[in-house]
N, C-alpha and C positions, 0 to 999 in steps of 0.2 A: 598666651594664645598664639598659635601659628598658623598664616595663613596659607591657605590654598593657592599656590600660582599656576597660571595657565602654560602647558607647555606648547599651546600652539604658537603657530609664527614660522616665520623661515630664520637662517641664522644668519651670521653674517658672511660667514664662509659663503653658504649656499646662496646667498645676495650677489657675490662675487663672481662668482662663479656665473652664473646668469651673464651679468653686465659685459662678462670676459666673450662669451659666448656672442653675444650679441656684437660686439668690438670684431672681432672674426671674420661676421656674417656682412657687418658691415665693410670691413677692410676690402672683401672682397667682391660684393657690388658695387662698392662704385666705381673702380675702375669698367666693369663691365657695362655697367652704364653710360660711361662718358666715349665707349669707344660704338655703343649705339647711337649715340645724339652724333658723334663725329661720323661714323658711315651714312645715315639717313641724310645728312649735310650734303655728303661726296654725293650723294645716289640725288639729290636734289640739285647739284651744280650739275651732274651728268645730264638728266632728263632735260636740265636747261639748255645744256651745250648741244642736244638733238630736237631742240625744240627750233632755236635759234639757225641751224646748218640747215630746219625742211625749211623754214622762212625765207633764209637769202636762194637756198635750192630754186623755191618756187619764183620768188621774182626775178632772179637771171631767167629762167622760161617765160616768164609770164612779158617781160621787159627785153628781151632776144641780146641780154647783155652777159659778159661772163665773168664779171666783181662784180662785187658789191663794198661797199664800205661800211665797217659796224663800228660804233662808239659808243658802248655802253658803261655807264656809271650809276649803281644804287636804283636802277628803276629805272634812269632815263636814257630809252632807246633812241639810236639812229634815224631819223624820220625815214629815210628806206623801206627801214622793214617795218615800222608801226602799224601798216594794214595788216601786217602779216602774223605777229604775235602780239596777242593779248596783253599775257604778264609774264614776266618772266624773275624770277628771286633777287636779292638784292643783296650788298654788302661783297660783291666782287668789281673787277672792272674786263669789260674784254676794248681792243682798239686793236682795228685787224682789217684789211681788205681780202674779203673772202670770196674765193673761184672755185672753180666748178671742181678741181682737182687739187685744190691748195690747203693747206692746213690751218688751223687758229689758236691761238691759245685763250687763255682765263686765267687770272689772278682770282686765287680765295686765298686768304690769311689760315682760314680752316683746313686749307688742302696743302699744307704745309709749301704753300708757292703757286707756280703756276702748274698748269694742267694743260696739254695739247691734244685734239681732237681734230681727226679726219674732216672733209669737207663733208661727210655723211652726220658728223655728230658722235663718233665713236672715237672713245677715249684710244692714246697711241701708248 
């Protein structure tokens, strides 16, 4: 008796072939990905460092002063500017006395060091 075998199925070549294809697709998403989690970071330190420059902006007007001093670690602001800004990201540090004309920086591990912005909030 001989049996009847099914020739359906895929082979194993054609198995390979797949997995290779997908190895590819993958190789080259995730770089592309990790360089959008690390820009969204940067654009998220930015927004912080112009959130933080209208804050001490307003209380030197508000306070007829022209520094202010910021100490920021993980969340915990300067009582200065705490009426001033809400929240602002965490996992950098800034310590900087900031005037009306003077600059500041920001340490983020992610932004490969520090990062220096205008008295405006704009990156230099």
């Amino acid at each position: 008796m001989h049996k009847k075998t099914s020739k359906k199925g895929f082979t194993l070549v054609e198995i390979m072939i797949v997995v290779v294809i997908i190895g590819l697709l993958a190789a080259m998403a995730i770089p592309a990905f990790q360089k959008v989690r690390k820009d969204s970071r940067a654009s998220a330190v930015y927004n912080d460092a112009r959130q933080l420059a209208s804050a001490a902006q307003q209380y030197m007007l508000e306070n007829n002063v022209t520094t202010v001093s910021v100490g920021y670690s993980d969340g915990d602001l300067g009582a200065d500017l705490t009426p001033y800004v809400r929240r602002i990201g965490t996992g950098y540090s800034i310590s900087a006395t900031m005037g009306i004309d003077s600059t500041f920086t920001i340490y983020h591990p992610q932004l490969d060091g520090t990062v220096t912005f205008t008295a405006e909030g704009q990156k230099e």
